[in-house]
N, C-alpha and C positions, 0 to 999 in steps of 0.2 A: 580199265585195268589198273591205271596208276591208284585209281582210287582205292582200289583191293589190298592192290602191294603196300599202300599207309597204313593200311587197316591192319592188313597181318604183321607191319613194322610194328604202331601205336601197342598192339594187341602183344608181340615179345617184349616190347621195352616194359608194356604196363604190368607184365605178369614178371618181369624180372626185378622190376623194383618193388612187388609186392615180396619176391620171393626173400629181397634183401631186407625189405623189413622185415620181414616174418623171421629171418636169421640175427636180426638185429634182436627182435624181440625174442627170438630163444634164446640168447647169447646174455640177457638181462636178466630171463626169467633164469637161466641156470644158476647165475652168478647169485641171483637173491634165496630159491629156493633151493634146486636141486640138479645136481648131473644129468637126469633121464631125460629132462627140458630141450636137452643142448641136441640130444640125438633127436629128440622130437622135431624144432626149428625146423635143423637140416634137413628130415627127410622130407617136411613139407617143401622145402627150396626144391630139391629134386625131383617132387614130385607137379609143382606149377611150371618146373624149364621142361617137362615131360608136354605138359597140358599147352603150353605155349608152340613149341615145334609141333604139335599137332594141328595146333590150329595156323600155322603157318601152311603147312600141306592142303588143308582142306582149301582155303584160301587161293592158294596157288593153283591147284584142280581146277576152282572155280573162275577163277580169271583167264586160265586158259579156252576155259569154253565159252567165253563171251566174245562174240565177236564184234561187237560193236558197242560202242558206249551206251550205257546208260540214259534214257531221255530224261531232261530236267522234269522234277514234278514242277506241274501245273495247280495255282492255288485260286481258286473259283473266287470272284467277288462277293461271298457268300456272308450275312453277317453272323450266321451262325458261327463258321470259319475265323472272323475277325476277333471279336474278343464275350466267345461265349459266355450267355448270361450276365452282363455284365450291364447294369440301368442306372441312370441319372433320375434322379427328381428334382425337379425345382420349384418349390411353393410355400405353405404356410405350415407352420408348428405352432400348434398353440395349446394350451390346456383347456378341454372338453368338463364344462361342469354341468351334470345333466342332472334334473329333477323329473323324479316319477311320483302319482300321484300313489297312496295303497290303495289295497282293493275295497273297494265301495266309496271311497271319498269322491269328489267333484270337483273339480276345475274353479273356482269362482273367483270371479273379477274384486280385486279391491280388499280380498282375504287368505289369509293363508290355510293353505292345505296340507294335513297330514300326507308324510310319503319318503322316499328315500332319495338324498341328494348323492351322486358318487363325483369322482373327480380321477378323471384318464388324460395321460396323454392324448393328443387329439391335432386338429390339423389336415386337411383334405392330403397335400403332399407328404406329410409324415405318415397318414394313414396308409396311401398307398407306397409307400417304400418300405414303411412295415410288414408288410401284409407281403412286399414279393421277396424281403429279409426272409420271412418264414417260410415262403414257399421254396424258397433255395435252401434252405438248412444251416445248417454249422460246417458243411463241407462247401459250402456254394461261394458266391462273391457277394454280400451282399452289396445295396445301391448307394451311390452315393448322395446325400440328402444334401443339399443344398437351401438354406432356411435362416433364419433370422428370433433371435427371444432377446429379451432383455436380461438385466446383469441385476437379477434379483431372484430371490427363491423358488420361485416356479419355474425360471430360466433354467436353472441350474437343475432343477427335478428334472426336467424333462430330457437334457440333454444324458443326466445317468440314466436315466429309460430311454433314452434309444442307445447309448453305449453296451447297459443288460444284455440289448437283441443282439449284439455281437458285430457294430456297427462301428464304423470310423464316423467322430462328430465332428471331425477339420470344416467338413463344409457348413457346421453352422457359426453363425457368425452370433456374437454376442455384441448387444448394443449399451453401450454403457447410455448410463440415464436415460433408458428407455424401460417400459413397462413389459413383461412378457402378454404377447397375443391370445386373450381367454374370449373363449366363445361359451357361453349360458345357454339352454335349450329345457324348454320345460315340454314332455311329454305326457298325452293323452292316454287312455286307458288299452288302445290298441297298439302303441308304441309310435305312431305318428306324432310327428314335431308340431305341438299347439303355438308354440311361441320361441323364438329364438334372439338374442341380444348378442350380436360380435364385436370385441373390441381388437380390430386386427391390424390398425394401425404400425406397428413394430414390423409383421411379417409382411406389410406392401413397401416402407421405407427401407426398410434394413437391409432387405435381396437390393442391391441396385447392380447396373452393369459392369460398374469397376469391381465386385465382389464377383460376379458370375465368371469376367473375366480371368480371374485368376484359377477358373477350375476347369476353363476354355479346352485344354485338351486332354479332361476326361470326358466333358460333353464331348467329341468331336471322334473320342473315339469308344463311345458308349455303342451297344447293339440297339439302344431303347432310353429314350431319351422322354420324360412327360415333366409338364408344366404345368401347373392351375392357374386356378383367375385370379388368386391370389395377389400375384405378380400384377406388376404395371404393363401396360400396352407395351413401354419401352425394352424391358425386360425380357418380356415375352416374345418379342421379335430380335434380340441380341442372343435371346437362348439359341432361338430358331435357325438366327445367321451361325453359331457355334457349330449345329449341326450339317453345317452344308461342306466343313471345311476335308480333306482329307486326311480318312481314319488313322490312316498308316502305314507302313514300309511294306508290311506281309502280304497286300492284296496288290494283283495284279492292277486293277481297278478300284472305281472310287465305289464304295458302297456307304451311303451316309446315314444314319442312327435313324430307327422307328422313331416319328414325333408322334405325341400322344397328348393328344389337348381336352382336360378335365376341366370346365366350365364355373364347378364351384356353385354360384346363384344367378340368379336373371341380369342384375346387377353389374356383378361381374364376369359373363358370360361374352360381353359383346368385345370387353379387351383384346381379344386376339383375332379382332377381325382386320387387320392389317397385316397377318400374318398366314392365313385363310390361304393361301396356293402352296405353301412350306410344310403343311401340316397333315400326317397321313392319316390321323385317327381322331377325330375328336367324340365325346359321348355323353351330352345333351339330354336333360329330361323335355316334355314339350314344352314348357314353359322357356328352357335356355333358348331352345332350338327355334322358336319363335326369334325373340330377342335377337338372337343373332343373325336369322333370317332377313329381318325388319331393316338393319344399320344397313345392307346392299340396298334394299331397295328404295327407302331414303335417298341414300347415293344416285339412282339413276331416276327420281321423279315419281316414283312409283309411291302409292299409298299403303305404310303397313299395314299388316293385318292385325286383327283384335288380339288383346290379353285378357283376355276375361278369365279366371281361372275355371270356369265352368266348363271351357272350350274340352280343356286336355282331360277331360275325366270320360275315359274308356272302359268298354266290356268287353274290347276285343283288340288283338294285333291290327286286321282290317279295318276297325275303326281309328285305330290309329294312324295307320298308313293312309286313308282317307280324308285325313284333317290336316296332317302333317306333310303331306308329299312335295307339294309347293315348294316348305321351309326347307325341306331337306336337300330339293333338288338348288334349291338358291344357293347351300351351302358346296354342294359337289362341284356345280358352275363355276364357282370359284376357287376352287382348285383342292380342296380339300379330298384325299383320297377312298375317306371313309366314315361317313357315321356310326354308332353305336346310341341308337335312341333310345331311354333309356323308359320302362312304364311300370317302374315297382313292382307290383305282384302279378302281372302279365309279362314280365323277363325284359325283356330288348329286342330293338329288331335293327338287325347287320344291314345298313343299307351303303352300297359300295357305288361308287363312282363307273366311267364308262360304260355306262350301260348292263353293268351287269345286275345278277338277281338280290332281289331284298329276300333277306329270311327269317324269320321267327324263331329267336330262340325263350324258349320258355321258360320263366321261372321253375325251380324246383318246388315241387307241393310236399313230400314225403320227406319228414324230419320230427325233432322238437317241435315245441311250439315256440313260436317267434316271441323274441323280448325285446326287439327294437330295432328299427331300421335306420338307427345314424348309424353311418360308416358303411351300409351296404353300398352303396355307389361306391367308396372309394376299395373297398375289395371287390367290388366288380374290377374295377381298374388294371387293380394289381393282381388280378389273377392272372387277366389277359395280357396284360405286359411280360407278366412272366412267363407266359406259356411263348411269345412273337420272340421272344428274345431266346428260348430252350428252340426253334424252329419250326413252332407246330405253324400251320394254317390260322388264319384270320376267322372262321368260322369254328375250329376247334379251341380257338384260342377266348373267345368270346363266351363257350361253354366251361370251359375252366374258369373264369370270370363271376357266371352265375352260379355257377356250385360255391366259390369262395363267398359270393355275397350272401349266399343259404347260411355256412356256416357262420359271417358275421354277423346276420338277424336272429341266430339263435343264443346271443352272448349276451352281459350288460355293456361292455366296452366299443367301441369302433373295431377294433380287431381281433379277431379268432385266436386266444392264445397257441399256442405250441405251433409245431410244426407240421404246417399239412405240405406236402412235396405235391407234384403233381401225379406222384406216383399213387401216392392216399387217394386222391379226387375222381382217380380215374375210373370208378364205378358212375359214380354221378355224372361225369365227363358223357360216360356212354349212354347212361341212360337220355343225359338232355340230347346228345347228340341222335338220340333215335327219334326224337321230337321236334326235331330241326323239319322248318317246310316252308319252302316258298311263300312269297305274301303278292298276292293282285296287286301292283300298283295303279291300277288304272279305278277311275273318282267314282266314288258309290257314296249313299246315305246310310250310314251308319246311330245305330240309337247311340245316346251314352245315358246310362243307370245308375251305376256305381261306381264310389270315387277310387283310383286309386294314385297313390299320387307316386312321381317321378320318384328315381333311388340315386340322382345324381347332387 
């Protein structure tokens, strides 16, 4: 009741000083144009102390009929609740210079081939914070990119294209006398990576943990928080400790940020295996997922298993989950909450911790025709990041994911220009999601045929 009574106090004092302004402001307007002004003001005054003692009454009605206080709202540790859509990235930015051969020319060793070189921004962490910029829109938050260029003309390119996307660049760090991070990839006639040259030196030095620290608690109170290989082991586990900390005042409870660990290459794939029980998502093609599998069992005497790249070339989800279930289960054991493994043009397959079901989500077949698979992994990423941070489910969110990476395989760039919301997606959404279906995990012989190769 006391609280009513402030309300319909706050409620005459606010409608009385509007009233006196609004006298104030007929009493100027009169003075500057005209007499009729003056009668105007006033009657408004008269007419808001009218509207004020009304709502004093309704007010007072309504306090009398409660007869007991109001129960506090209760704020769910929800991170939806916390600080919706709201994601961190932390990884690499670098300028993407991609060669295609034209149509009819050939690949050859030791000569140059006719074809079209382009030059995108680019960067596994930039891609996927790009990719969920757009998927939030110009009304959304976008993410905060957390990354490293150097203090020369491509530094500076890249950082007004991601400013363009309508992004805050505080978190990139610029490295004086350092080179900006370019990665070279010359593609095949199908749009597969025949050859690739990284020079990413800047974006593994330049992120270190006294830089991460200082963005400590937007990671900590991010809904969605991802990291690539990019980063150093060190790095990667300072992100990790970031997100463990408490988000903030407004939750009753501690709810700490989705991690989302992006693998990057084989390479760099195993740096965040000391961070492997902090991490809820990670998304592995088989070759990563290998790799990372291998560094535990090392660890306890056990003999890795082979890399042959012939192994990971499936015709099917169940050949997949056949070859792979080992790696995957090595990776859950230790604490990881969830894979997304990732098999190019056979989609992904959600394989989740505790015991629960692996599922098959299927690449999209119905579209353009495909112009190149860099960057589909990392809007696989960010689709799904964006949809765990909007509230969907982990298996819905995984098909937002694939629909986003359909749209990146049909561009020349890493990312799908404009803005697709999740609102756009949501035909495709449904359609993958009618194709969603359990996978056998249990060991069968599986052929493999045809190659297709990871999208992480």
């Amino acid at each position: 009741m006391q609280i009513l009574e402030k309300a319909a106090a706050s409620i005459g004092e606010g409608t009385s000083a509007r009233a006196k302004s609004s006298d104030a402001r007929g009493g100027r307007q009169t003075r500057r144009w005209s007499e009729p002004m003056d009668h105007g003001g006033a009657g408004f005054a008269q007419h808001e102390r009218r509207r004020a003692a009304a709502a004093r009454r309704r007010l007072a009605h309504l306090a009398g009929a409660v007869a007991e206080p109001a129960p506090t709202l209760r704020l769910e540790p929800c991170a939806a609740h916390l600080h919706p859509g709201t994601a961190v990235v932390v990884g690499g930015m670098v300028l993407d210079v991609t060669a295609s051969p034209a149509p009819g020319a050939s690949l050859r060793r030791g000569s140059s081939t006719p074809g079209v070189v382009r030059q995108n921004p680019g960067g596994v962490g930039r891609n996927i914070a790009e990719g969920i910029a757009r998927l939030v829109g110009p009304h959304g938050t976008p993410p905060l990119l957390i990354a490293a260029v150097g203090d020369d003309l491509a530094g500076r390119a890249l950082i007004d294209a991601w400013r363009a996307v309508g992004a805050d660049p505080r978190g990139v760090r610029v490295c004086a006398a350092a080179s900006t991070p370019v990665v070279t990839t010359v593609l095949d006639h199908d749009g597969e990576v025949a050859a690739s040259v990284a020079d990413t030196l800047t974006a593994e030095t330049g992120v270190d943990p006294s830089w991460i620290s200082s963005f400590a608690d937007s990671i900590g109170r991010a809904t969605v928080c991802v990291v690539d290989g990019n980063c150093t082991p060190e790095c990667i586990n300072h992100v990790v400790e970031c997100t463990q900390r408490v988000v903030g005042e407004w939750a009753n409870g501690e709810q700490k940020p989705i991690v989302w660990f992006e693998p990057v290459s084989v390479t760099k794939s195993v740096r965040a295996n000391a961070s492997l029980a902090k991490i809820d998502y990670a998304s592995p093609n088989a070759a990563e997922c290998r790799a990372m599998a291998n560094a535990p069992r090392r660890g306890r005497g056990s003999n890795p298993r082979p890399m042959d790249s012939a192994i990971f070339e499936f015709t099917s989800a169940e050949a997949a989950v056949a070859e792979m279930r080992d790696d995957v289960e090595v990776l859950l054991d230790a604490g990881v909450g969830a894979v997304v493994l990732t098999l190019g043009a056979l989609g992904c397959v959600l394989c989740r911790g505790g015991g629960g079901d692996w599922t098959h989500v299927p690449a999209l077949k119905d579209g353009p025709p495909l112009r190149s698979l860099v960057g589909a992994g990392d809007a696989l990423v960010a689709g799904a990041c964006a949809a765990l941070a909007a509230g969907r489910d982990d298996e819905t969110a995984v098909c937002v994911g694939v629909a986003l990476a359909r749209r990146a395989a049909e561009v020349d760039g890493a990312v799908p220009a404009g803005h697709h919301s999740l609102r756009s997606l949501e035909r495709d959404v449904a359609g993958t999601l009618a194709s969603v279906r359990t996978v056998n995990r249990r060991r069968g012989d599986a052929r493999r045929e045809s190659v297709t190769s990871g999208c992480g």
